[in-house]
N, C-alpha and C positions, 0 to 999 in steps of 0.2 A: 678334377677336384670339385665336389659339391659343396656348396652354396647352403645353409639352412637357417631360416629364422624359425624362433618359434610362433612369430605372430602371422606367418604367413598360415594362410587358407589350406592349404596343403602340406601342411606340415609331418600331417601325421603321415600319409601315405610315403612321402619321400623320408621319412628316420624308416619307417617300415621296409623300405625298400634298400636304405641304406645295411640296416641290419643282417638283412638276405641277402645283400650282393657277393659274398664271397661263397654262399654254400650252394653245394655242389660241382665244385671248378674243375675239381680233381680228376684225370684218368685213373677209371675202377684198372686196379692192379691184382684184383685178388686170385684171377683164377690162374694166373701165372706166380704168385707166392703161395699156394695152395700145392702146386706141384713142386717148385723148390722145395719146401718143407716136409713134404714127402717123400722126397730125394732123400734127404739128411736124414729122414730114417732109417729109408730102406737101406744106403748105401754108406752113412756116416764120412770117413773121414775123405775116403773116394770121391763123392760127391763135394765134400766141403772144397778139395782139391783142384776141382775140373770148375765148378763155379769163379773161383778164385782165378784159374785160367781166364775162364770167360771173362768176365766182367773187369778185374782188373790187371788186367794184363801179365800174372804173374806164375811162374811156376813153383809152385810148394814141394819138395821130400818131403814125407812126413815127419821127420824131426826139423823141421823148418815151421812148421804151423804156429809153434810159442816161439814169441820172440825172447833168446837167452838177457842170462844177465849181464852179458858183456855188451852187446849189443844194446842193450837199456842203457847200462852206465854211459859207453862209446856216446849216444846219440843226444843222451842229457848233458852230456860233460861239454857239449858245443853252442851250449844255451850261453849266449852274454851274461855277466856277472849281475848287471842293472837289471836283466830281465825276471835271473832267477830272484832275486831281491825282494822284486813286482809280487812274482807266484808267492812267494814266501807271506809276504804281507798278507794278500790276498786270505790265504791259505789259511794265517795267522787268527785270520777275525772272523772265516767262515767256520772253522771250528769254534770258537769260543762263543759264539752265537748258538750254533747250534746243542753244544753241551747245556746251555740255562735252556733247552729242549727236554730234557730227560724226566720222566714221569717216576715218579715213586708209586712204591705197590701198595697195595689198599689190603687191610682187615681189618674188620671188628666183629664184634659179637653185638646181637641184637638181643630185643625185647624176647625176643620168643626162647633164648636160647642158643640158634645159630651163630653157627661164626664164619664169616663169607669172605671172600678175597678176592684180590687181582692181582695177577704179579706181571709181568711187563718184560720178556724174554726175545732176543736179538733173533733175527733169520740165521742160518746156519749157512747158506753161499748166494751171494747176489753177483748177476753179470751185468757191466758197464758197456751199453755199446758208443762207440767214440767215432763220429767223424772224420773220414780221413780225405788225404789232398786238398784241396784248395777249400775245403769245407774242415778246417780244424781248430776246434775249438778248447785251449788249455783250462779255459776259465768251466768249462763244462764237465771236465773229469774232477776239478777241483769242488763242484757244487755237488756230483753226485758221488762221489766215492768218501768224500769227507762224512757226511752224515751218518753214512755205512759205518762208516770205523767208528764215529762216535757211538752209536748205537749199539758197537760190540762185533758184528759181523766179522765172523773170524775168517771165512775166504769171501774174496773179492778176484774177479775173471773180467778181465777186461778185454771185451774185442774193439780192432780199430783195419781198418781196410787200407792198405799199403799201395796205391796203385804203381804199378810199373816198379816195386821193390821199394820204391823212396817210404822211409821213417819220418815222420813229422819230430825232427828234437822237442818241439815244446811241447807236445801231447806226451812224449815221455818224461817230461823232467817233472810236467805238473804230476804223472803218476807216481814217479818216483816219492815228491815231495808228499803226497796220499799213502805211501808205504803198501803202494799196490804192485807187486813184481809179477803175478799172473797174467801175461800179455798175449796176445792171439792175432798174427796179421792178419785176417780175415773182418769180412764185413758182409753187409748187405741182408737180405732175407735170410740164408744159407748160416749166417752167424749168430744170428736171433734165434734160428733153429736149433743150430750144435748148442747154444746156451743151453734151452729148453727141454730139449731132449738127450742132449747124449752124446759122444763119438767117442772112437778111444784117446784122442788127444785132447776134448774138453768134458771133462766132470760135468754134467747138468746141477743148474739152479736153480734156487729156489724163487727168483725176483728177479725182471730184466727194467732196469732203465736207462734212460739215457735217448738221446735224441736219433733223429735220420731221418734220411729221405722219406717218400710215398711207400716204399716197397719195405724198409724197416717198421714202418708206423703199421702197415697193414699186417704184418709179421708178427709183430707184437700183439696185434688187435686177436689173430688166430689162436698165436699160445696160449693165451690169456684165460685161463680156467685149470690147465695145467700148471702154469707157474703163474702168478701174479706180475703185473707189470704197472708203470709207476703212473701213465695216460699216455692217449694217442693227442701228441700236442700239434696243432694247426699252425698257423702263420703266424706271426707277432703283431704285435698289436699295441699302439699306445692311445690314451687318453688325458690330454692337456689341461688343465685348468686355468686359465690364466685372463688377469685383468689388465688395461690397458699401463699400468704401471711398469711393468716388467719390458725388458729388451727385446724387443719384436724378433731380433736376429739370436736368441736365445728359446727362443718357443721355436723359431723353425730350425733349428738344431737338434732339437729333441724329436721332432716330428721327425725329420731325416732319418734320426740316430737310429728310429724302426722301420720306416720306410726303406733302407738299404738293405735290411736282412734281406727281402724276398720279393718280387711283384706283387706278388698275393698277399702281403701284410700294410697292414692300415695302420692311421695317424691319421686322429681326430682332436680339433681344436674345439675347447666351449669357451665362448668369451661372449662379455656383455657390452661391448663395444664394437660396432661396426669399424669404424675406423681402424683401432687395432685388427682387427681381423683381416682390413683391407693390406696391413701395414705387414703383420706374418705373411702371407699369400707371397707380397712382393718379396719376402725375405728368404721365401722356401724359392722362386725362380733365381734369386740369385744365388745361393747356395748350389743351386745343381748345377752351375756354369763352371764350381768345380769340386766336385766333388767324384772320389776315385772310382766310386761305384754310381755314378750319377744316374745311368741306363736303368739302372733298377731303380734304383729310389724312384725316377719319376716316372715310372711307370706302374710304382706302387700309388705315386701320389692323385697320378690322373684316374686310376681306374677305380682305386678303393679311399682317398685321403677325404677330409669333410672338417668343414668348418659353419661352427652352429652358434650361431649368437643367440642369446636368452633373453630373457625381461631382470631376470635376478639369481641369485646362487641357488634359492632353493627348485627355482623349475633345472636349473645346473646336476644338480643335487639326483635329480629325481631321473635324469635323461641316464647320468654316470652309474646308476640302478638297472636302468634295462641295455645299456650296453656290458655292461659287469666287465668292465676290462683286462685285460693279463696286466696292464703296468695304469697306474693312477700318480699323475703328478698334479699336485696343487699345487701354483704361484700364485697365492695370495696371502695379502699381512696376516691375516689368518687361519692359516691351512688346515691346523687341528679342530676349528668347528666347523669348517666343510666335508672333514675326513668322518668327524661324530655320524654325518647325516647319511656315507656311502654304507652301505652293505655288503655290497657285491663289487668286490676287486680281487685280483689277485695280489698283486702288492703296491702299496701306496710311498710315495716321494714326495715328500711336505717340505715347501718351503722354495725360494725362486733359486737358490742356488744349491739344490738339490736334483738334479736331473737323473732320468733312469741308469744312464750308463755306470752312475756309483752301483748302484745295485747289481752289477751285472759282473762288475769285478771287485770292486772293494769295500762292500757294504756292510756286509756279513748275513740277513739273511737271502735263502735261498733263490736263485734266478729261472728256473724249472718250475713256472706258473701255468697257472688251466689258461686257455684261449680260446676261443670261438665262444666265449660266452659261458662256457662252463665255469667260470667264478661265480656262478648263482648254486652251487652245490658241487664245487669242488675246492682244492686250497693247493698251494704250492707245497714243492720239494719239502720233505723236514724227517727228523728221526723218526718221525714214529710211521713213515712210509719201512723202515728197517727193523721196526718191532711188532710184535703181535702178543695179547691179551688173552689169559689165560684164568678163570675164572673158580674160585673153590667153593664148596661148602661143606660141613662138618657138622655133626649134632650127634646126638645122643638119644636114649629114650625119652629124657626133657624134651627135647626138642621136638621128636617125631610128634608125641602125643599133643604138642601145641597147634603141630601145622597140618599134619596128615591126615586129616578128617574133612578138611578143605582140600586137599589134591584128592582123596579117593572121589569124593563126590564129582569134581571136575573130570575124571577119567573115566568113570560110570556114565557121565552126560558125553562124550566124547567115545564111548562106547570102544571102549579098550579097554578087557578085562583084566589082562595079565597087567599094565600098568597101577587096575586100582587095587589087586591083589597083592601086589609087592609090598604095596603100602597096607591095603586092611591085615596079611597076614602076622607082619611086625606088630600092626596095633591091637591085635585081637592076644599075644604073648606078653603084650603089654597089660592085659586087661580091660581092652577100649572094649567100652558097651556102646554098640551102636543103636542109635536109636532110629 
């Protein structure tokens, strides 16, 4: 774990270096998703088949590829009553968040005559890739398929990688509770590909989201021009705020809470307090003494974890700018005019007894945030990743002879005849004298 003041002489080189420490860590996977993906063309359900073989230990028929409806209900009907309760709730407030999401359509008529528009029309099928075996996550079909359905998207294709045959129950009851019955045991490269392109047991779509490993992220990165995909998201990542007021053993909780995803995800403290700072540190070593994922966590903490004491909130202010983080928690009496001064977050947690994990499952908006710093020109999950904008315009000979003597001239300097012809031959039947 690094150490940073910002009164030290070196300050800048080590945030600088702190910022870099994660890029590039990654084994390049592509040229072995490259030929997956080429497989699933060439070969479609075949290949999707003998991969599924490979990778997770499993043999498909081809009427085995979609998981039935029996088999949905069977494996959700074994969810605890408390737990479906949980998803329920969850479920409850990440749709209703996201509905006060919904964009109304734009028209009016202007000065000149025209009358212009926008209307705001749902994808027509999006694929959900889902996590499977020990990497399963319910709360993640519930952030990305809800939005989908609020948005309108009338099919939804959900793949999830079964290893060794085993169904994760809660990955299906959260689908269920999403009113997603298009199930697919399949995962990996190979699934991102039958999405994208095609086989005869999956319809291709129009949008792939949803999380995964290096070889899904890289898969997704490929299709990406054929169908649209939602980001290539990196490690997790949090950003602390906090003053010497708050529970020392509650800031290293939070730091943990991201620090357990992955080695390669960071938890960063800015405190204006050495002391405190000194007082989390000790509180993150005791914590990993037990904690069920400890091995990772502290292996995220020692290699990527940082704690940066300031002079004041606004050099605070200014650091939580060029780190642009996936998650921003403020613990201070005043969180909402430290939040005024951020720009670049992916989603912010104001308040000491606000910590990110509400956001993760029962907050209601979306947990599906940019990372590696891409909150400086990206945003998180939301509807209108499941809509697309469609633009009008309408006039009359009012209207041509207002505007079109300004496009002709623009398509003459641009030296495109037939463009400024379209336009002069309407205005010359109109009577335009050009001058």
């Amino acid at each position: 774990m690094k150490r940073l003041h910002t009164t030290q002489s070196d300050f800048e080189a080590d945030f600088a270096a702190l910022l870099e420490a994660r890029t590039g860590v990654e084994t390049s996977v592509t040229e072995p998703v490259r030929d997956i993906i080429a497989d699933i063309r060439q070969r479609g359900d075949d290949a999707l088949r003998d991969y599924t073989a490979r990778f997770d230990r499993l043999t498909l028929s081809p009427d085995k590829i979609r998981i039935g409806a029996d088999e949905i209900a069977r494996e959700a009907d074994r969810v605890d009553a408390d737990l479906m309760e949980a998803l329920n709730v969850a479920a409850q407030r990440i749709e209703v968040f996201h509905a006060q999401q919904l964009p109304e359509n734009l028209e009016y008529t202007d000065d000149a005559g025209l009358t212009l528009g926008m209307r705001w029309t749902a994808l027509d099928a999006v694929g959900l890739y889902v996590p499977g075996g020990k990497a399963a996550y319910p709360s993640s079909v519930l952030m990305n398929a809800l939005p989908a359905k609020v948005a309108g998207v009338e099919r939804i294709a959900m793949c999830v990688p079964c290893p060794d045959g085993v169904l994760n129950p809660l990955v299906l009851a959260a689908a269920r509770v999403c009113g997603v019955t298009e199930i697919y045991r399949v995962g990996g490269a190979q699934a991102v590909a039958a999405l994208a392109y095609g086989t005869n047991a999956i319809a291709p779509v129009d949008r792939i989201v949803g999380p995964g490993n290096a070889y899904v992220a890289e898969a997704k990165r490929q299709v990406f021009g054929h169908v649209g995909i939602d980001s290539i998201a990196g490690p997790s990542e949090v950003l602390v705020v906090a003053d010497a007021e708050n529970n020392p053993r509650f800031v290293a909780l939070d730091l943990l809470a991201q620090a357990e995803h992955d080695e390669l995800a960071q938890a960063v403290l800015i405190t204006n307090d050495s002391a405190f700072a000194d007082k989390v540190a000790a509180a993150v070593e005791a914590e990993l003494k037990t904690l069920p994922r400890a091995a990772i966590a502290a292996r995220s903490w020692a290699d990527h974890g940082a704690i940066i004491v300031v002079r004041d909130w606004d050099e605070a202010a200014a650091i939580a700018n060029r780190l642009a983080p996936e998650h921003l928690e403020v613990m201070l009496n005043a969180p909402e005019d430290f939040a005024a001064k951020v720009r670049h977050a992916g989603a912010m947690f104001l308040g000491r007894f606000c910590p990110e994990a509400v956001g993760d499952y029962v907050g209601g908006p979306n947990h599906v945030l940019p990372t590696s710093r891409t909150a400086r020109f990206a945003s998180g999950l939301s509807v209108f990743d499941f809509l697309k904008r469609t633009t009008s315009i309408a006039t009359g000979p009012d209207g041509l002879r207002r505007v079109g003597p300004a496009g002709v001239a623009l398509a003459r300097a641009e030296g495109l005849g037939a463009h400024a012809l379209s336009l002069s031959a309407r205005l010359d039947e109109l009577g335009w004298n050009e001058r």
